[in-house]
C-alpha positions as CSV (number, residue, x, y, z in Angstrom):
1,X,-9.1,0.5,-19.9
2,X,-9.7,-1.9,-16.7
3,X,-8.4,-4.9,-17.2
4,X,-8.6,-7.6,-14.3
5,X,-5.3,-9.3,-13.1
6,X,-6.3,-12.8,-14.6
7,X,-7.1,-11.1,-18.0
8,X,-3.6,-9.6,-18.3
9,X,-0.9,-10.3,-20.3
10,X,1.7,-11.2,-18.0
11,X,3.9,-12.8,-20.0
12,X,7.1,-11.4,-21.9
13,X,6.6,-11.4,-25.5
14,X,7.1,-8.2,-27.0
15,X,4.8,-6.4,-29.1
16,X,5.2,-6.5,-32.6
17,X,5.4,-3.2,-34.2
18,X,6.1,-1.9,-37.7
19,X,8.2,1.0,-37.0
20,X,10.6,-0.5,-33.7
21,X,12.0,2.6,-32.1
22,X,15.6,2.7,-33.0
23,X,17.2,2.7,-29.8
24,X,15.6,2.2,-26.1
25,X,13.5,4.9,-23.8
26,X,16.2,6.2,-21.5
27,X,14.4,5.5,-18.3
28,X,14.8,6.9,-15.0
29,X,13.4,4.9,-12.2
30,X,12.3,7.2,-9.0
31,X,11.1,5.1,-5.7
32,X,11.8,4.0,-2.2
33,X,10.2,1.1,-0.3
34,X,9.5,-2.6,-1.1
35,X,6.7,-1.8,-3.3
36,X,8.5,-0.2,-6.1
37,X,11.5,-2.4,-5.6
38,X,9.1,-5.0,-7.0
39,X,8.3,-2.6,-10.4
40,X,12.4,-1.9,-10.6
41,X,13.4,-5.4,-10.7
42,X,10.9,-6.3,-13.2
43,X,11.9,-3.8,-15.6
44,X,15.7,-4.6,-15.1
45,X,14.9,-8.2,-16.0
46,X,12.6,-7.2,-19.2
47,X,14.7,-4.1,-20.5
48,X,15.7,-5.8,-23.7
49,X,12.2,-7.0,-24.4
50,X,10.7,-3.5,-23.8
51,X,13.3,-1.7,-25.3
52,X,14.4,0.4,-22.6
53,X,17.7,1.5,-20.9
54,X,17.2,2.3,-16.9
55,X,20.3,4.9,-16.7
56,X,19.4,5.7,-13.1
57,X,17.9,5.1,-10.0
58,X,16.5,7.9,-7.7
59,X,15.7,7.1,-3.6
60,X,15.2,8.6,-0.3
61,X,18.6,9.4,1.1
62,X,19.7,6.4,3.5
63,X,17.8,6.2,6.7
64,X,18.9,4.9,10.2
65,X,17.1,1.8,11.3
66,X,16.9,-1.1,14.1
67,X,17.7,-1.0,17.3
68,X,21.6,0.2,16.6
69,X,20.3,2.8,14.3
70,X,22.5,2.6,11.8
71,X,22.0,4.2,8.1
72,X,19.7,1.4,5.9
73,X,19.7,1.7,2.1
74,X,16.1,1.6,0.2
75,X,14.6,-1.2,-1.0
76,X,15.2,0.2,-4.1
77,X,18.8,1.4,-4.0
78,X,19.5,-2.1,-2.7
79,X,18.2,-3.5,-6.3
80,X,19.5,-0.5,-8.2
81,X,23.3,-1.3,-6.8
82,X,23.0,-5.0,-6.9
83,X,22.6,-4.2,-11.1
84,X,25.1,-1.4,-11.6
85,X,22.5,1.4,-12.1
86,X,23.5,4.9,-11.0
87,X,22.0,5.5,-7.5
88,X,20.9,9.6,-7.4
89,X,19.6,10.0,-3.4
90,X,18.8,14.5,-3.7
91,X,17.1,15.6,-0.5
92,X,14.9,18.2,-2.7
93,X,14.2,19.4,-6.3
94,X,13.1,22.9,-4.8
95,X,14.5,25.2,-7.4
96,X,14.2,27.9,-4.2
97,X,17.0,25.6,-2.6
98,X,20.4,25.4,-4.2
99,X,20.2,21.7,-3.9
100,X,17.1,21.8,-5.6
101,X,18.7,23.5,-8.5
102,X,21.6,21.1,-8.4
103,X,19.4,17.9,-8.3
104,X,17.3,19.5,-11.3
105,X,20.7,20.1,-13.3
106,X,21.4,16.7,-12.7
107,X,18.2,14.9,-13.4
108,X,18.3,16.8,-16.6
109,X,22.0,15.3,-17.5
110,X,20.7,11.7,-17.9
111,X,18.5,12.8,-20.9
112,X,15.3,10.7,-19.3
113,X,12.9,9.7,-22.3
114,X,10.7,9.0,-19.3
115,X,10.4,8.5,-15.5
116,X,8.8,6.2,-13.6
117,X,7.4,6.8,-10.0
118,X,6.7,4.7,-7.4
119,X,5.8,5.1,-3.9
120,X,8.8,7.7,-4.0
121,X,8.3,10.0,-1.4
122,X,9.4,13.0,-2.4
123,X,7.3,15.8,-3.9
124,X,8.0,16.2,-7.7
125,X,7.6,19.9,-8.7
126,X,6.3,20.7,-12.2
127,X,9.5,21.8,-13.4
128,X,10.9,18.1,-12.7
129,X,7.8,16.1,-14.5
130,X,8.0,18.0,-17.4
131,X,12.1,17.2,-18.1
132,X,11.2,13.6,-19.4
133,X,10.3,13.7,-22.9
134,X,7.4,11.6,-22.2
135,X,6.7,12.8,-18.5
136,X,6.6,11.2,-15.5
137,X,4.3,8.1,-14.9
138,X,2.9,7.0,-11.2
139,X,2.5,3.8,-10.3
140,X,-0.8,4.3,-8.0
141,X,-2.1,1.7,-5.6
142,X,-5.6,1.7,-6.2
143,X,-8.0,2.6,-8.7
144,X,-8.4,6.0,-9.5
145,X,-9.7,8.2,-8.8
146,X,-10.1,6.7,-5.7
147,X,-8.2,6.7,-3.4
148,X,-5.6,9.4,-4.1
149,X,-2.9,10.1,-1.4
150,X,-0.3,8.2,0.7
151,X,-2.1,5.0,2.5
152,X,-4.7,3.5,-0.8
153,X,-4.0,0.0,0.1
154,X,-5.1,0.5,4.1
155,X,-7.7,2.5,3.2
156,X,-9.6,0.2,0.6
157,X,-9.5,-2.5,3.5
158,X,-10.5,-0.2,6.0
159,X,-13.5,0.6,4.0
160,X,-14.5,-2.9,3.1
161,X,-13.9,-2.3,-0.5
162,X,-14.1,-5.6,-3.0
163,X,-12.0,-5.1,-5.0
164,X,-8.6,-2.5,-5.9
165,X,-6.0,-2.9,-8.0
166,X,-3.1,-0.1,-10.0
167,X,-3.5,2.8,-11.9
168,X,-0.5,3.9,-14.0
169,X,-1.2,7.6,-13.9
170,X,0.5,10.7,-16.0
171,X,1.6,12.7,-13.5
172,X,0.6,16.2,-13.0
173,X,1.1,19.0,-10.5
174,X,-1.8,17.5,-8.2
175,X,-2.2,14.9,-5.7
176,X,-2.9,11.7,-8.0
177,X,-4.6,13.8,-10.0
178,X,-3.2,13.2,-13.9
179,X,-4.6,11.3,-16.3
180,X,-5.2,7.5,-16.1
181,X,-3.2,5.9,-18.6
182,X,-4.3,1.9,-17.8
183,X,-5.5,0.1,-15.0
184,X,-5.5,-3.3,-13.3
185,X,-7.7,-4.5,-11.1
186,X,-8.1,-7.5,-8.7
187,X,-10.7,-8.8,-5.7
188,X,-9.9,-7.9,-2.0
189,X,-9.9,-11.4,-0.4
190,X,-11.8,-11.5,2.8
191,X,-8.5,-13.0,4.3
192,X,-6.2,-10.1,3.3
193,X,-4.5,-7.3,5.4
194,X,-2.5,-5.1,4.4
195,X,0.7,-6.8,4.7
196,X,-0.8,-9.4,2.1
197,X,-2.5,-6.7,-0.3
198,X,0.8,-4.4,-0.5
199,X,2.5,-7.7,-1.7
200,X,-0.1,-8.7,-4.7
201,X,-0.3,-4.9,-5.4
202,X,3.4,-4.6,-5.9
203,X,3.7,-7.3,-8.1
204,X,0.4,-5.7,-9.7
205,X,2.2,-2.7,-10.1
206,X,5.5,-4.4,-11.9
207,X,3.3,-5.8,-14.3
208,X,0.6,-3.0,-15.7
209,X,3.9,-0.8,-15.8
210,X,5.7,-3.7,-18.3
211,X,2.5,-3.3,-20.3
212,X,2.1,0.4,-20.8
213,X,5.9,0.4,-21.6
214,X,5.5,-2.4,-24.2
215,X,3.2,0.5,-26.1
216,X,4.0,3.9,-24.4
217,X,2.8,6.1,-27.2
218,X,-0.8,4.0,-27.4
219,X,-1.4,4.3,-23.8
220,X,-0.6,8.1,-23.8
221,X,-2.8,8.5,-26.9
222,X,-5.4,7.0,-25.0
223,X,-5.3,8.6,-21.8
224,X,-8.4,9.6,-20.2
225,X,-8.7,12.2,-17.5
226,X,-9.6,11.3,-13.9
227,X,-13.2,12.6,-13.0
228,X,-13.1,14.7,-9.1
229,X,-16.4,14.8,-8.5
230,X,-15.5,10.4,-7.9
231,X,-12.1,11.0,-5.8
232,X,-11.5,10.4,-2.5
233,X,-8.3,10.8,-0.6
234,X,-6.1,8.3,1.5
235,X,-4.9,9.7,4.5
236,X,-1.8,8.5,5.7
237,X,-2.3,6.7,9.0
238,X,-1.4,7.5,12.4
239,X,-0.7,5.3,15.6
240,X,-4.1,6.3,17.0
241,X,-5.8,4.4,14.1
242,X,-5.0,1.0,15.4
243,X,-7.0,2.0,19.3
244,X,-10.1,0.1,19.2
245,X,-13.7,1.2,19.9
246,X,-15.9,-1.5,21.3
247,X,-19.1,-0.1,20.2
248,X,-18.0,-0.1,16.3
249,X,-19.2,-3.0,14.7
250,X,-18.0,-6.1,14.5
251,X,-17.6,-5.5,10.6
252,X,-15.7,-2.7,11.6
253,X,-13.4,-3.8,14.0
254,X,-12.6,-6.8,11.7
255,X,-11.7,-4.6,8.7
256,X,-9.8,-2.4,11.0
257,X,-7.4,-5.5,12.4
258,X,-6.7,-6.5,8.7
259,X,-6.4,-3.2,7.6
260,X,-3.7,-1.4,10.0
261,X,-1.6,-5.3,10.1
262,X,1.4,-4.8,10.4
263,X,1.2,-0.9,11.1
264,X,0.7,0.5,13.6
265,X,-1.5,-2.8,13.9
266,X,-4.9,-2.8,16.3
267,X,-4.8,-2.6,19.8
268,X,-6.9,-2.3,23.5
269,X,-6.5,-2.4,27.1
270,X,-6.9,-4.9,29.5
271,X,-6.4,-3.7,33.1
272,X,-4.5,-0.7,31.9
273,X,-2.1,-2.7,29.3
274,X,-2.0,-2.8,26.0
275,X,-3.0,-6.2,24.1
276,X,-2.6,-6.0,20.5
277,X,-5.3,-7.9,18.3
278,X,-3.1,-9.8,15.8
279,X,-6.0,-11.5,13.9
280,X,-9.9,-12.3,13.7
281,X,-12.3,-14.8,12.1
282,X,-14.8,-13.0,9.8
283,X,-17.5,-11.9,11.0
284,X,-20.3,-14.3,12.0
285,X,-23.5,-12.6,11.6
286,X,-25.7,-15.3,13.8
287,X,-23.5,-14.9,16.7
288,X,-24.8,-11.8,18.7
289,X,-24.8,-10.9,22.6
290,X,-26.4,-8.7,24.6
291,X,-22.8,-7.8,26.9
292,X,-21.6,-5.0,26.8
293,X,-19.1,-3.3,23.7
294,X,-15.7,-4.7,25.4
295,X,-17.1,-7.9,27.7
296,X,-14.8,-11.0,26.5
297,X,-17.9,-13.4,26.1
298,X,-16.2,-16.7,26.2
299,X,-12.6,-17.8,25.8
300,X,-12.8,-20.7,23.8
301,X,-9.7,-22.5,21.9
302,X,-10.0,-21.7,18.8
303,X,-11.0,-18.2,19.2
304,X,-12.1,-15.5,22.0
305,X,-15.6,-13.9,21.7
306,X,-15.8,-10.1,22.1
307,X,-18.8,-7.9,22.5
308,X,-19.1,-5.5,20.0
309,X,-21.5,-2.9,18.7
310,X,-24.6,-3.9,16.3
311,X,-24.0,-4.0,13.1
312,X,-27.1,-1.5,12.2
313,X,-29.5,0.4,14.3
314,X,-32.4,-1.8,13.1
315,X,-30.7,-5.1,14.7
316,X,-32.1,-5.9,18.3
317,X,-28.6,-7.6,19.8
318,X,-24.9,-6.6,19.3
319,X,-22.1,-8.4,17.3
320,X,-19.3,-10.5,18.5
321,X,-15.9,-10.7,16.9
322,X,-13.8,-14.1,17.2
323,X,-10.0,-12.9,17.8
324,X,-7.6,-15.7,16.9
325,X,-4.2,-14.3,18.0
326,X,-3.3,-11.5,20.4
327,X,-0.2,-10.4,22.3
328,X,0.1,-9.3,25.6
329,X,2.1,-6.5,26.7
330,X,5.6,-7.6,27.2
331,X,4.6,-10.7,25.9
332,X,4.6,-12.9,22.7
333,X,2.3,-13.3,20.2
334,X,-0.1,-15.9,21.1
335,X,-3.2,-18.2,20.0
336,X,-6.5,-18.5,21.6
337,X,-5.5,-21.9,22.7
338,X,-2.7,-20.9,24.2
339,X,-4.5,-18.2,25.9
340,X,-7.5,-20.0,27.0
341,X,-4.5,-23.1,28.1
342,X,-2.8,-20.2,30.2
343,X,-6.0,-18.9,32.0
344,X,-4.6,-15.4,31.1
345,X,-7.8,-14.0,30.1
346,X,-10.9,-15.0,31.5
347,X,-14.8,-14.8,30.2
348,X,-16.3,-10.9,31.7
349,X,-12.8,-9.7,31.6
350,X,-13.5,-5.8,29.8
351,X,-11.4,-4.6,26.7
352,X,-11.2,-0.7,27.3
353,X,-10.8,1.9,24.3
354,X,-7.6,3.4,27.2
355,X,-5.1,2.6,29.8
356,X,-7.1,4.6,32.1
């Protein structure tokens, strides 16, 4: 049922089938950020050749955003508008809530053959997955069952995974928990962060969903539950993630700079201000110290040498990481060759783990 992203069909022939279905799925689309914009545009563009109808969009009502705070449409009800599509934006389906009960009502008047979730937001009780003919299927970021929950991406980087990929998922009443219905796979470059492994997941995403709905009723047939004793959970992150701790590994502290970029993106203290770590070179396993976690070892041009913790107990001599860019409170991002040009960090300057 893995298939790797160079193995797959990508393309847009349509399958060949003796009995066509006679008129298109009536699909309703249900998402919010940039990642399931991705999947939405796709389908729009290949509706004919998959044989569907997408009769309406549902997002997170508009959010203020900026500086002036002013109400931002979705990533997704920015596509959905820009191609006429109905744009449904309920704050609930909680039949305890009479708006609930209303949004349920209304889900229920576009007939949906099937729904298609991504990255939505909003918790779908049972009552709304089972109004589809066909159910509701999950576009997941990683490949279950592990990493269920809200941050898989971050989380496969943060814990040096090699590879991840998307599972299309029959949703069910639990976390990520329904059946697996396909899944595509694909290496974790050791130059990725999460900015750049939400982008090739998204498009990852567009294109396993095009291929389950080339062949819905095969891929359903063929389902096969998700085993627990396997999953793990993605937590979603918090802004005390990106606060570095000198006596991790370098390993660590490298994975952790790729995977919190952009948010809420790695950070330490110099003198009692911030200085966000921006990017690293992999980790060079022949460069060790004996400074202390924190010590800036050298501040070289093309990067700036950091004490770290060893890399295992059995190891005699801690490890080094090489930052690259950094930015200074108040300040912009800058290079280790403008740094070591501007003498604004110097070698046995001490990174801190707080502004104390």
């Amino acid at each position: 049922m893995t298939t790797t992203a160079s193995d797959a069909d990508l393309s847009t022939t349509s399958i060949v089938s003796d009995h066509p279905p006679a008129k298109p799925l009536r699909v309703v689309f249900a998402g919010t950020p940039e990642f399931a914009a991705v999947s939405l545009a796709s389908l729009i563009k290949q509706q004919d050749i998959l044989n569907i109808d997408i009769v309406a969009v549902y997002t997170q009502p508009d959010r203020k955003a900026g500086r002036g705070q002013k109400l931002s449409a979705s990533a997704v009800k920015q596509v959905a508008l820009a191609n006429d599509i109905a744009v449904e934006q309920p704050v609930t389906f909680k039949k305890s809530s009479t708006e609930g009960m209303a949004a349920r009502q209304n889900l229920r008047s576009y007939q949906p053959d099937v729904m298609i979730v991504a990255a939505y937001g909003l918790i779908l009780p049972i009552g709304v997955l089972t109004t589809p003919t066909y159910g509701c299927l999950n576009i997941h970021a990683s490949l279950l069952p592990r990493w269920r929950g809200a941050a898989p991406i971050h989380r496969a980087l943060l814990a040096g995974d090699s590879e991840t990929g998307i599972t299309i998922m029959q949703m069910d009443k639990g976390l990520d928990t329904g059946d697996m219905l396909y899944k595509l796979s694909a290496p974790i470059e050791a130059s990725d962060t999460a900015a750049s492994l939400h982008d090739k997941m998204a498009e990852l995403g567009a294109a396993a969903i095009n291929t389950v709905l080339k062949d819905l009723a095969h891929y359903q047939a063929q389902a096969v539950a998700q085993d627990d004793s396997q999953a793990n959970y993605a937590e979603k992150l918090v802004k005390t993630e990106g606060e570095i701790d000198w006596t991790q590994s370098a390993t660590r502290i490298e994975r952790q700079i790729r995977g919190l970029t952009p948010w809420p993106g790695a950070y330490t203290f110099l003198a009692g201000q911030r200085v966000k770590i921006l990017a690293s070179l992999p980790v060079n396993s022949s460069q060790q110290t004996n400074e202390p976690a924190g010590t800036v070892i050298s501040v070289g041009r093309k990067a700036i040498l950091v004490a770290c913790g060893k890399e295992n107990e059995s190891e005699q001599s801690a490890s080094t990481l090489a930052i690259t860019d950094l930015q200074f409170a108040g300040g912009k991002p800058m290079t280790a060759e403008q740094i070591c040009h501007g003498n604004q960090l110097d070698d046995g300057d001490q990174f801190t783990t707080d502004s104390k």
